[in-house]
mmCIF file as gemmi writes it, N, C-alpha and C atoms, coordinates in Angstrom:
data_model
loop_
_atom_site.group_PDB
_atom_site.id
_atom_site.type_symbol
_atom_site.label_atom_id
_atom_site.label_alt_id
_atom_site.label_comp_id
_atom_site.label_asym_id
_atom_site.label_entity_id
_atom_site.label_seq_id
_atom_site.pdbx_PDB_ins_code
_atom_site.Cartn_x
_atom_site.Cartn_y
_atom_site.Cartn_z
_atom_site.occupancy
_atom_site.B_iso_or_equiv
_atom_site.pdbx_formal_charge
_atom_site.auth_seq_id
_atom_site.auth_asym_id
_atom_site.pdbx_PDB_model_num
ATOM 1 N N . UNK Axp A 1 ? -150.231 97.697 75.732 1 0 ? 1 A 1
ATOM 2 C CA . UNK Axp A 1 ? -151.663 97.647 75.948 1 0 ? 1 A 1
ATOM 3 C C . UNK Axp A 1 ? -152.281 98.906 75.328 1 0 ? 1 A 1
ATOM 4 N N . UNK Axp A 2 ? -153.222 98.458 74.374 1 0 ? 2 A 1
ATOM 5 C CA . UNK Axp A 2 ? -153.879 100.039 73.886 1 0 ? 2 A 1
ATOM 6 C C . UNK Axp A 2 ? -154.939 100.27 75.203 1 0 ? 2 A 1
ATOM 7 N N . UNK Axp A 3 ? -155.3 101.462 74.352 1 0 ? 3 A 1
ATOM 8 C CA . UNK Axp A 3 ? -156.154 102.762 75.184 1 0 ? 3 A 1
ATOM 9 C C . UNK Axp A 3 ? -157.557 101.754 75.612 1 0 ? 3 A 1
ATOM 10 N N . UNK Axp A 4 ? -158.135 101.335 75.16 1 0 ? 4 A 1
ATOM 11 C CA . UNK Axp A 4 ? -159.494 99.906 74.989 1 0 ? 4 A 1
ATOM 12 C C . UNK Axp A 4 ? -159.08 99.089 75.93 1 0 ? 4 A 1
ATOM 13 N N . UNK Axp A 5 ? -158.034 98.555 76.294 1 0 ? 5 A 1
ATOM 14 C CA . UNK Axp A 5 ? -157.665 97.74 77.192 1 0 ? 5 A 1
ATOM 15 C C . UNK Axp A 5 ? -157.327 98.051 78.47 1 0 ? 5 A 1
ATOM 16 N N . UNK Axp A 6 ? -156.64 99.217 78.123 1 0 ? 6 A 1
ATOM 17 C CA . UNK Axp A 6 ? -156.174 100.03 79.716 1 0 ? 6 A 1
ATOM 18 C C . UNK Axp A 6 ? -157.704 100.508 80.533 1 0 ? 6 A 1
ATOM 19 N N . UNK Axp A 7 ? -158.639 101.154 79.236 1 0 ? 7 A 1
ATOM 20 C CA . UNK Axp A 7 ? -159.902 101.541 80.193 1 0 ? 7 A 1
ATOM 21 C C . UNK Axp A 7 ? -160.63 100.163 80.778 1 0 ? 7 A 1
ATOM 22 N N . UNK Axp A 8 ? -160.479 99.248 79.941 1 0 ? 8 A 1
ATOM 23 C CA . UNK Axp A 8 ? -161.361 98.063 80.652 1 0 ? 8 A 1
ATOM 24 C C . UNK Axp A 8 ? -160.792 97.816 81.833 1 0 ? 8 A 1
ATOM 25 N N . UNK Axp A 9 ? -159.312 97.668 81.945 1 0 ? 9 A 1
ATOM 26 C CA . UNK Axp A 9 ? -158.639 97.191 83.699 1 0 ? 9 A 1
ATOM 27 C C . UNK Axp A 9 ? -158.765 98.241 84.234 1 0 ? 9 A 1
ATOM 28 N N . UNK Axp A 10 ? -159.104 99.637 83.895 1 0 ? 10 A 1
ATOM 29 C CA . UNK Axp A 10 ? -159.334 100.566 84.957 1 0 ? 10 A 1
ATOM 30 C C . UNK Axp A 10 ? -160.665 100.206 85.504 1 0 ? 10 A 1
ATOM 31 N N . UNK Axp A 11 ? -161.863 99.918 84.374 1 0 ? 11 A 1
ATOM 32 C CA . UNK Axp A 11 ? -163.084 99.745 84.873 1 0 ? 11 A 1
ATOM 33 C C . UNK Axp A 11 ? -163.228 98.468 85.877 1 0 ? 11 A 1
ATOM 34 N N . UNK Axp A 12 ? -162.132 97.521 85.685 1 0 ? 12 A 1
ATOM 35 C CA . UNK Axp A 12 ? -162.067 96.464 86.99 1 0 ? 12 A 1
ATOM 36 C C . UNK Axp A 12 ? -161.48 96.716 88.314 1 0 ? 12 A 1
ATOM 37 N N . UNK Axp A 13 ? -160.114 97.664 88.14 1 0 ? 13 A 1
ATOM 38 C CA . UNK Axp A 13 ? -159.683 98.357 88.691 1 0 ? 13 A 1
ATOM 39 C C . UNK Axp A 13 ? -160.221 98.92 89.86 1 0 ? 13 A 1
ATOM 40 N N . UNK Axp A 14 ? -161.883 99.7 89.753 1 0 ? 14 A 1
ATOM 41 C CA . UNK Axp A 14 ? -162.095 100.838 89.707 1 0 ? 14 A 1
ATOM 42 C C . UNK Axp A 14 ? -162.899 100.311 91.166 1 0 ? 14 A 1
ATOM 43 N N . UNK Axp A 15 ? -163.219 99.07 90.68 1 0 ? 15 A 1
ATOM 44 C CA . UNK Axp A 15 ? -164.345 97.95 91.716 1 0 ? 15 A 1
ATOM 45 C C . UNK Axp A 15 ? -163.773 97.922 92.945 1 0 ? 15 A 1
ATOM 46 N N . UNK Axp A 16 ? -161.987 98.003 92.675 1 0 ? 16 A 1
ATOM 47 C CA . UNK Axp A 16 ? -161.62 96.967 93.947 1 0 ? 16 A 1
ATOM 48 C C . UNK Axp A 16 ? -160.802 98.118 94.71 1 0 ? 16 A 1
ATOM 49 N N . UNK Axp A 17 ? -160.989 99.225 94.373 1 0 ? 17 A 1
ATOM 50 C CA . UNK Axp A 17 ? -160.218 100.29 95.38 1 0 ? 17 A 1
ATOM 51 C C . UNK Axp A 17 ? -160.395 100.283 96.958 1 0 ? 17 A 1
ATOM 52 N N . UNK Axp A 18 ? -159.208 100.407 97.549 1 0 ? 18 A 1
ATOM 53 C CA . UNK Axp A 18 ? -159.044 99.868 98.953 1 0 ? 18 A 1
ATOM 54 C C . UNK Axp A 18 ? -160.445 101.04 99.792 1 0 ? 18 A 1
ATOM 55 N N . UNK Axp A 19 ? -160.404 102.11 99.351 1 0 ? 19 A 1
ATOM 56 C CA . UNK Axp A 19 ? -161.533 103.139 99.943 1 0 ? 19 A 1
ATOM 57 C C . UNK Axp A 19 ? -162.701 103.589 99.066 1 0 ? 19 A 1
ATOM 58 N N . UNK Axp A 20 ? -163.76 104.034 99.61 1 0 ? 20 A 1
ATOM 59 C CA . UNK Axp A 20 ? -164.603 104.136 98.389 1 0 ? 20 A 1
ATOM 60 C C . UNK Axp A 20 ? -164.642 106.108 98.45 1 0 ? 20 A 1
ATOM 61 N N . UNK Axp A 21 ? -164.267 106.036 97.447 1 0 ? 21 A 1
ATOM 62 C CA . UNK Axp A 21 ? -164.348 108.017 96.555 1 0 ? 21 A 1
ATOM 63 C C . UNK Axp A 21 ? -165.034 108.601 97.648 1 0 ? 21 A 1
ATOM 64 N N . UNK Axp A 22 ? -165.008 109.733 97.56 1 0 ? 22 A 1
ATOM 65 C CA . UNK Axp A 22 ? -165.827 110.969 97.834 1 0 ? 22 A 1
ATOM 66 C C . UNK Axp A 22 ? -166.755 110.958 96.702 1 0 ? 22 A 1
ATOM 67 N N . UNK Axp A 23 ? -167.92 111.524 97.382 1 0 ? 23 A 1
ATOM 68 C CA . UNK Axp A 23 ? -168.904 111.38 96.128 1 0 ? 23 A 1
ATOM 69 C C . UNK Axp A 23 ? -168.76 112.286 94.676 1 0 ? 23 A 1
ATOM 70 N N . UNK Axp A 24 ? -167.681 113.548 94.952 1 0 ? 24 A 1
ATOM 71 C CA . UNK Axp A 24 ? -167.147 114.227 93.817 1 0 ? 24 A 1
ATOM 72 C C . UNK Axp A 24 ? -166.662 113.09 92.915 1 0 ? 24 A 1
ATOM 73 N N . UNK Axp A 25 ? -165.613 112.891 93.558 1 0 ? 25 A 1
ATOM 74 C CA . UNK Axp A 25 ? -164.953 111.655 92.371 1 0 ? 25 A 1
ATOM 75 C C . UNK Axp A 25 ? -165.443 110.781 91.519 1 0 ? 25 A 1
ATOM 76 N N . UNK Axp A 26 ? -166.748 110.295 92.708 1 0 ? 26 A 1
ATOM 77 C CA . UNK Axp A 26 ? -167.609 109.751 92.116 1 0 ? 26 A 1
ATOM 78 C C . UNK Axp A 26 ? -168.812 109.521 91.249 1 0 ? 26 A 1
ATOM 79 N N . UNK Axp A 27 ? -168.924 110.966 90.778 1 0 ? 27 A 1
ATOM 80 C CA . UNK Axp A 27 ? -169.767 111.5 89.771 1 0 ? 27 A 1
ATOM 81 C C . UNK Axp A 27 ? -168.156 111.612 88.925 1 0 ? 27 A 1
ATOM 82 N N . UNK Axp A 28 ? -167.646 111.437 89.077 1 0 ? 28 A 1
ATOM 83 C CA . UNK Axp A 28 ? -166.476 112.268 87.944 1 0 ? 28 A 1
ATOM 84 C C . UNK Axp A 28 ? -166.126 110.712 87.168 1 0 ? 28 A 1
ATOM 85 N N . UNK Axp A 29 ? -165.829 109.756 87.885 1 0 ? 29 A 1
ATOM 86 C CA . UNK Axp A 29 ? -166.125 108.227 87.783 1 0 ? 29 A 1
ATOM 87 C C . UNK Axp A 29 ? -166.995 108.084 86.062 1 0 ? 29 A 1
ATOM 88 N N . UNK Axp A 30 ? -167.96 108.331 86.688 1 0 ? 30 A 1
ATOM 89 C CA . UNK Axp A 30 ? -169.389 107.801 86.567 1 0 ? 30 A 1
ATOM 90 C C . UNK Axp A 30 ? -169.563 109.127 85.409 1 0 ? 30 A 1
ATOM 91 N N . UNK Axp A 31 ? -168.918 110.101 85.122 1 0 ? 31 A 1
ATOM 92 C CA . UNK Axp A 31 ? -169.249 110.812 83.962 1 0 ? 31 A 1
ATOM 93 C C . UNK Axp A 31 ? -168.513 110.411 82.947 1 0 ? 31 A 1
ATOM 94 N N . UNK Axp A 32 ? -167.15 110.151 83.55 1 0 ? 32 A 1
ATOM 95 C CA . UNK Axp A 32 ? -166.179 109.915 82.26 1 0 ? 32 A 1
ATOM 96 C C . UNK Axp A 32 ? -166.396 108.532 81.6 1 0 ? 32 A 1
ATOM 97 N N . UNK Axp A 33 ? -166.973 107.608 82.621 1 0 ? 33 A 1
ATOM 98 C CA . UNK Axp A 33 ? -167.363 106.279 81.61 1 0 ? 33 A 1
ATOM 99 C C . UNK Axp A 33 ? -167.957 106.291 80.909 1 0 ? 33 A 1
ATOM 100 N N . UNK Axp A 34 ? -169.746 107.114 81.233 1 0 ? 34 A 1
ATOM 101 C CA . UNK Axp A 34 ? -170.596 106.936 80.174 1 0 ? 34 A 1
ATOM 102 C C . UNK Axp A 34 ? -170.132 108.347 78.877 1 0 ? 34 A 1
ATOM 103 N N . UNK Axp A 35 ? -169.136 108.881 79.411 1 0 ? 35 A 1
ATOM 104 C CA . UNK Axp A 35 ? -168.777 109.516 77.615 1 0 ? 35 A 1
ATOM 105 C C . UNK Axp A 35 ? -168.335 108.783 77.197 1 0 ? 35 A 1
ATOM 106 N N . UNK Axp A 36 ? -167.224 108.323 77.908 1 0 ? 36 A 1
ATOM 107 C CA . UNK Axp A 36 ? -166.231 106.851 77.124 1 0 ? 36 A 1
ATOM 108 C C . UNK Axp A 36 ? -167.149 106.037 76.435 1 0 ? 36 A 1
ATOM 109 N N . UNK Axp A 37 ? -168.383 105.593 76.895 1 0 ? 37 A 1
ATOM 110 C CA . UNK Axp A 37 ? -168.708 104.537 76.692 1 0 ? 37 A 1
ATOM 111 C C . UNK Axp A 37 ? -170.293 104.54 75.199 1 0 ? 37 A 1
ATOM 112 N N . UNK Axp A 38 ? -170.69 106.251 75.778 1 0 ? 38 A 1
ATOM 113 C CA . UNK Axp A 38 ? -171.935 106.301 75.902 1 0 ? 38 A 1
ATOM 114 C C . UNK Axp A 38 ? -171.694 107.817 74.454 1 0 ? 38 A 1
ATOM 115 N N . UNK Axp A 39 ? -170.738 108.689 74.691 1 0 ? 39 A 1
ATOM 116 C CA . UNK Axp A 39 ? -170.613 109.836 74.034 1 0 ? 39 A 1
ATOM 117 C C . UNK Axp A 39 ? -171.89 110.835 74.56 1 0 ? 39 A 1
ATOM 118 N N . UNK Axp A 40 ? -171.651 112.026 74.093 1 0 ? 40 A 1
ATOM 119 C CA . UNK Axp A 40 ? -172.184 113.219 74.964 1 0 ? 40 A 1
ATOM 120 C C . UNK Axp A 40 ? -173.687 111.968 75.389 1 0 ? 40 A 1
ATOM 121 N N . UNK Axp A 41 ? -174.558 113.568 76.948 1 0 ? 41 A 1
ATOM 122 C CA . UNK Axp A 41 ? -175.487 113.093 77.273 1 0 ? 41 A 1
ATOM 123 C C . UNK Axp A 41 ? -176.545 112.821 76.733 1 0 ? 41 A 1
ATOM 124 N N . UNK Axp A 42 ? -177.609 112.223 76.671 1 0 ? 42 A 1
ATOM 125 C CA . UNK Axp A 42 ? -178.897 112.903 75.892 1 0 ? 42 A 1
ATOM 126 C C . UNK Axp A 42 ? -179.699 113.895 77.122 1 0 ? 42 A 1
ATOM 127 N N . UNK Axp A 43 ? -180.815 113.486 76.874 1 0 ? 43 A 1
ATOM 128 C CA . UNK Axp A 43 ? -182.371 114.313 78.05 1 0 ? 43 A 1
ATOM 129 C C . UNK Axp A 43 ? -182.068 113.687 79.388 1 0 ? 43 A 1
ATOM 130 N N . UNK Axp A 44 ? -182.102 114.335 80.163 1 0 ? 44 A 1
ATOM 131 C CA . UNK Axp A 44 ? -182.156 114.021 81.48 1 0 ? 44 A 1
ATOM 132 C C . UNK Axp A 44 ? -182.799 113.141 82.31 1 0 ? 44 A 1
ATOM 133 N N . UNK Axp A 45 ? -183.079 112.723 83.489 1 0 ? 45 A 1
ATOM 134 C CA . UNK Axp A 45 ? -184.487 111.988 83.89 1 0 ? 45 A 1
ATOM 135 C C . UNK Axp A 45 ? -185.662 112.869 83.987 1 0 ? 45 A 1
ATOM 136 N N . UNK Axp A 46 ? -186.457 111.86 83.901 1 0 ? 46 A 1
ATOM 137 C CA . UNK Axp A 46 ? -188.071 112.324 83.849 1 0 ? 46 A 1
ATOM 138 C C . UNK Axp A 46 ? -188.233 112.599 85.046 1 0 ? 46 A 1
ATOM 139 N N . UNK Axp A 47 ? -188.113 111.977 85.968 1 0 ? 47 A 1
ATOM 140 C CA . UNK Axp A 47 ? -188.369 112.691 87.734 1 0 ? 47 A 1
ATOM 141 C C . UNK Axp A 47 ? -187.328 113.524 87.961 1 0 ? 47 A 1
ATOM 142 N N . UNK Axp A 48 ? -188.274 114.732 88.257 1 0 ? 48 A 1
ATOM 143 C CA . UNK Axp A 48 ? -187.58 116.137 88.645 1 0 ? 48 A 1
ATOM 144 C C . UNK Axp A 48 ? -187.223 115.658 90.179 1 0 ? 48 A 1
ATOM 145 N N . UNK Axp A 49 ? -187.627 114.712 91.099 1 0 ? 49 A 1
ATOM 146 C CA . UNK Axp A 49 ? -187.427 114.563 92.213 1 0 ? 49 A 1
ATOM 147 C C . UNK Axp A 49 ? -186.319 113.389 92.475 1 0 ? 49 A 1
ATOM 148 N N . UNK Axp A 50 ? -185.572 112.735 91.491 1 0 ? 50 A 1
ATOM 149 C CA . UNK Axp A 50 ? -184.348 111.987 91.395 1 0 ? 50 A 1
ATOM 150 C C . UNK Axp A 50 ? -183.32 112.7 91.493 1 0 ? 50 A 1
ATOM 151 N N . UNK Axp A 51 ? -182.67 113.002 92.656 1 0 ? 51 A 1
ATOM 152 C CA . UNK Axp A 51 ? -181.796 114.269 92.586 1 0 ? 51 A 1
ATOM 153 C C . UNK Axp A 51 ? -180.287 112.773 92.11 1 0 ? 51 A 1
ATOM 154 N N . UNK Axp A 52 ? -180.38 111.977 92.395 1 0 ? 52 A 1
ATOM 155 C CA . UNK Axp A 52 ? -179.275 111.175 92.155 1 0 ? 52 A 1
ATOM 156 C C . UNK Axp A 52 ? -178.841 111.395 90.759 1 0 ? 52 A 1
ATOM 157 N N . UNK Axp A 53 ? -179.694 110.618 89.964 1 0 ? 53 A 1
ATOM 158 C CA . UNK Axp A 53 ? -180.085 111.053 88.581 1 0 ? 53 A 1
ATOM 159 C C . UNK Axp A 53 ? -179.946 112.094 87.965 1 0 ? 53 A 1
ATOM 160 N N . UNK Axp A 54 ? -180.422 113.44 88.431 1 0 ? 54 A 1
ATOM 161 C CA . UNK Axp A 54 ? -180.338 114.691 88.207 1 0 ? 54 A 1
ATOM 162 C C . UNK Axp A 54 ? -178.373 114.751 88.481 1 0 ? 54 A 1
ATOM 163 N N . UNK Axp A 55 ? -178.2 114.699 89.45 1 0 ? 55 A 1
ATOM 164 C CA . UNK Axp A 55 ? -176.303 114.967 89.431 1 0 ? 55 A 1
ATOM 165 C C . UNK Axp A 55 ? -175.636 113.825 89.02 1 0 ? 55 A 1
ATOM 166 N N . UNK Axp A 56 ? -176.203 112.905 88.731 1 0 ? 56 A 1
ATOM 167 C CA . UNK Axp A 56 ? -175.318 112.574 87.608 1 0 ? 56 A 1
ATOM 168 C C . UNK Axp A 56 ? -175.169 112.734 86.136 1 0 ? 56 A 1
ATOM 169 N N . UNK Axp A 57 ? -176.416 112.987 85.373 1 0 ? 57 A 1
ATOM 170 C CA . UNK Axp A 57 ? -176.767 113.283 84.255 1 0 ? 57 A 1
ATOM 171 C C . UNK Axp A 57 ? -176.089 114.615 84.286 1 0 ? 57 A 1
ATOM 172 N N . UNK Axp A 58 ? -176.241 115.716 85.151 1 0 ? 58 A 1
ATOM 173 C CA . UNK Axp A 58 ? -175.493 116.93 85.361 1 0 ? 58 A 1
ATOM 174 C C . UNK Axp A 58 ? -174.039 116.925 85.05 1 0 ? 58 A 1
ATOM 175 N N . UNK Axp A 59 ? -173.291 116.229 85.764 1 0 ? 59 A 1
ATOM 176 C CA . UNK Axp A 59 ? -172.018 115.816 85.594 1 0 ? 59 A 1
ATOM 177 C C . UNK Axp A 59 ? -171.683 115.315 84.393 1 0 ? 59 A 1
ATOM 178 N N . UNK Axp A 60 ? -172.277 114.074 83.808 1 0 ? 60 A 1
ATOM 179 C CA . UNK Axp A 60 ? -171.935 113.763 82.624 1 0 ? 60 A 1
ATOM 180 C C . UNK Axp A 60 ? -172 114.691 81.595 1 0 ? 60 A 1
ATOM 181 N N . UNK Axp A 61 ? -173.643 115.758 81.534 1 0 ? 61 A 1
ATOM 182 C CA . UNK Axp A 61 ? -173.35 116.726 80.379 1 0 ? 61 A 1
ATOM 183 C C . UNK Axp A 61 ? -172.018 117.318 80.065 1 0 ? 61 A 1
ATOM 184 N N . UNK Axp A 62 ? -171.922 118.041 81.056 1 0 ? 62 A 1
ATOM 185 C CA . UNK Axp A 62 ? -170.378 118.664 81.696 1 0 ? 62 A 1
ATOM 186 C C . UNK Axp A 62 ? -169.843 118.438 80.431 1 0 ? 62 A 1
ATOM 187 N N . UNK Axp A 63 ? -169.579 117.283 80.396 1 0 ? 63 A 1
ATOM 188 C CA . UNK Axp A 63 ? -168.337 116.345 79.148 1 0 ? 63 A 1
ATOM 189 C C . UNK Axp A 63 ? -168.904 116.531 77.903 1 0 ? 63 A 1
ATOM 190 N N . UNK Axp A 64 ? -169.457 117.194 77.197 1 0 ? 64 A 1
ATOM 191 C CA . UNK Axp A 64 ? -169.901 117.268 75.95 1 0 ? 64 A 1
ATOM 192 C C . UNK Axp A 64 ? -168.925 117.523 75.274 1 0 ? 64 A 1
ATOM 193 N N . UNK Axp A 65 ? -168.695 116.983 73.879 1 0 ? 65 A 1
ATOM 194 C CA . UNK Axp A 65 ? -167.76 117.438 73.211 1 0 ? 65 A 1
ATOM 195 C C . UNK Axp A 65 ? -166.856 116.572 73.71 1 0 ? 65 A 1
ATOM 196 N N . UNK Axp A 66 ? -166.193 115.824 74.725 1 0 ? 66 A 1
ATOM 197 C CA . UNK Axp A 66 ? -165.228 115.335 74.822 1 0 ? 66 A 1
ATOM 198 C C . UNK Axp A 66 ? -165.33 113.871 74.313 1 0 ? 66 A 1
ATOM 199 N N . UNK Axp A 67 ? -163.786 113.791 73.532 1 0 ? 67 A 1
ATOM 200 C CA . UNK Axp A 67 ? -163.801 112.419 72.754 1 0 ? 67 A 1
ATOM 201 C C . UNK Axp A 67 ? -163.824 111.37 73.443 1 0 ? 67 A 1
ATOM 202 N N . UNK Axp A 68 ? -164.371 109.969 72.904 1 0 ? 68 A 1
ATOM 203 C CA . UNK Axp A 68 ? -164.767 108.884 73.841 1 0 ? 68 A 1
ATOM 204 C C . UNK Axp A 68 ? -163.008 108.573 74.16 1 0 ? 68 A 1
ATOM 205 N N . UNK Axp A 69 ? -161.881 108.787 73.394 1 0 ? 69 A 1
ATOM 206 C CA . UNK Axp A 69 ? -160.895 108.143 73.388 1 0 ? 69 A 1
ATOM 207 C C . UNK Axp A 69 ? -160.032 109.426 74.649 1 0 ? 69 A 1
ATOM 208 N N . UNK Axp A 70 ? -160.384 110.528 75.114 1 0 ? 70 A 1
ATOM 209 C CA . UNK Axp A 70 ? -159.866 111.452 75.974 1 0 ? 70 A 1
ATOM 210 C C . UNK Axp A 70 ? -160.599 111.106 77.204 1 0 ? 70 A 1
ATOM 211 N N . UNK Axp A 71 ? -162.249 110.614 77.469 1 0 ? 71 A 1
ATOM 212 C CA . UNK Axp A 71 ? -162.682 110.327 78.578 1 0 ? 71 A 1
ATOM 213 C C . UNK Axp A 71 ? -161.919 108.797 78.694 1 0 ? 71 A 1
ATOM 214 N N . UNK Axp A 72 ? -161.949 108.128 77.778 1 0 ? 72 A 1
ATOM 215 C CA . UNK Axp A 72 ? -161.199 107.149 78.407 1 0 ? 72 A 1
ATOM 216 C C . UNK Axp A 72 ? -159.763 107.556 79.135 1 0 ? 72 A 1
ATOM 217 N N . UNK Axp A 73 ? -159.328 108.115 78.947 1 0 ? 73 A 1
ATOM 218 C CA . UNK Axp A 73 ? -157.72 108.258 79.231 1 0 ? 73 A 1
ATOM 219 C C . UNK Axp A 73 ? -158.189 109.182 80.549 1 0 ? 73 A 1
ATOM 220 N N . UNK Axp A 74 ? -158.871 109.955 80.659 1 0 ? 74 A 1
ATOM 221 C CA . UNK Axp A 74 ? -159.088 110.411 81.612 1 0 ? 74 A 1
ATOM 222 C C . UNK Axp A 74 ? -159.53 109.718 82.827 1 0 ? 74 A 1
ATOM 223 N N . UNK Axp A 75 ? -160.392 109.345 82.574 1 0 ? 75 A 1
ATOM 224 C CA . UNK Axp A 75 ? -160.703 107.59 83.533 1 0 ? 75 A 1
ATOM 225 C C . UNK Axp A 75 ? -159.413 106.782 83.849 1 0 ? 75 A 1
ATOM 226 N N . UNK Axp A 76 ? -158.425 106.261 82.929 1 0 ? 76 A 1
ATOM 227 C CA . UNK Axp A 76 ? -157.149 105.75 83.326 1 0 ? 76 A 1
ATOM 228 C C . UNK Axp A 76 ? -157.08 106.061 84.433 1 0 ? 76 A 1
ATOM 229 N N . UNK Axp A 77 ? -156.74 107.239 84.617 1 0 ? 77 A 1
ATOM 230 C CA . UNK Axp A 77 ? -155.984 108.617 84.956 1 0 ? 77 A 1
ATOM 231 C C . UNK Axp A 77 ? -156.112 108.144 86.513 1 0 ? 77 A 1
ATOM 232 N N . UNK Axp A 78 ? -157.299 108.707 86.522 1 0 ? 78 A 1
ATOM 233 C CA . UNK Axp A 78 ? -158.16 108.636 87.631 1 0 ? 78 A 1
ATOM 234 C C . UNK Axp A 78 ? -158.138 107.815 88.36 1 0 ? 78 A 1
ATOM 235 N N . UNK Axp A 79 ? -158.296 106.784 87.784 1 0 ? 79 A 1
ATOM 236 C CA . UNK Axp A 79 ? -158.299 105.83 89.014 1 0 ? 79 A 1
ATOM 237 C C . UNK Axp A 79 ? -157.139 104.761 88.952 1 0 ? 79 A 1
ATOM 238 N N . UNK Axp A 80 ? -155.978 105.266 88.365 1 0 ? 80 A 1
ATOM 239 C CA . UNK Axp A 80 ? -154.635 105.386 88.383 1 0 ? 80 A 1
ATOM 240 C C . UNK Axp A 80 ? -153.975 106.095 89.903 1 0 ? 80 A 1
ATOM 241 N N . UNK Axp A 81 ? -154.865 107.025 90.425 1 0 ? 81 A 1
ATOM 242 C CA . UNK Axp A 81 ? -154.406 107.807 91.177 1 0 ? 81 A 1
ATOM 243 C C . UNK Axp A 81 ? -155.163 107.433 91.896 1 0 ? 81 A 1
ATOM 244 N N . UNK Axp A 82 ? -156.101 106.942 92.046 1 0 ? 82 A 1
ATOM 245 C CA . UNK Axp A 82 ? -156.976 106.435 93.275 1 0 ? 82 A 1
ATOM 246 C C . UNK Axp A 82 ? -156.456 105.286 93.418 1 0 ? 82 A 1
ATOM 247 N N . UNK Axp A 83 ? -155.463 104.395 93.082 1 0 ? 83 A 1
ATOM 248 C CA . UNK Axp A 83 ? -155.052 103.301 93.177 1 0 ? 83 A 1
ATOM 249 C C . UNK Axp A 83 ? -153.782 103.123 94.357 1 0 ? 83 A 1
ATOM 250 N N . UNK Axp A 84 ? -153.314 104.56 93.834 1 0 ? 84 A 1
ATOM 251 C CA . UNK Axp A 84 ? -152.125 105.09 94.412 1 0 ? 84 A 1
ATOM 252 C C . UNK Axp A 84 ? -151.47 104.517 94.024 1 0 ? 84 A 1
C-alpha cells in the first residue's frame, strides 16, 4: 500500500477511534491533514473572536515547510497509535 492510500485509511481510520483525542491531539489531527492535504497555511480567520479557528489555523502554521508526503506519514503515525 503506498503512502496515498495508507493516509486515506488513516483518514477513515481516524472517524472510528474507540475514544475521542484530547483536544491537543486534536489540533495535531487536524494540522497534519490540512498540510497533507492543503500545504503550508495561508491568512488566518477574519474574526479575531473565533478562538476555534484561531487554534487551529495556529497549529496548522506550526507545519510550514513540512512536505505534504511527511505530514502524511505523520498522520499514519498518529493515529496508528491512537488505534493502539
Amino acid at each position: 500500500m503506498d503512502l496515498q492510500q495508507q493516509f486515506e485509511q488513516a483518514v477513515v481510520n481516524s472517524k472510528t477511534l474507540s475514544e475521542k483525542p484530547d483536544n491537543d491531539t486534536l489540533l495535531q489531527l487536524y494540522s497534519l491533514y490540512k498540510q497533507a492535504t492543503e500545504g503550508n497555511a495561508g491568512e488566518g480567520p477574519s474574526n479575531a473572536f473565533d478562538f476555534v479557528a484561531k487554534f487551529k489555523h495556529e497549529a496548522w502554521a506550526k507545519l510550514a515547510g513540512t512536505s505534504k508526503e511527511s505530514a502524511m506519514q505523520q498522520y499514519v503515525e498518529l493515529v496508528a497509535r491512537l488505534k493502539g
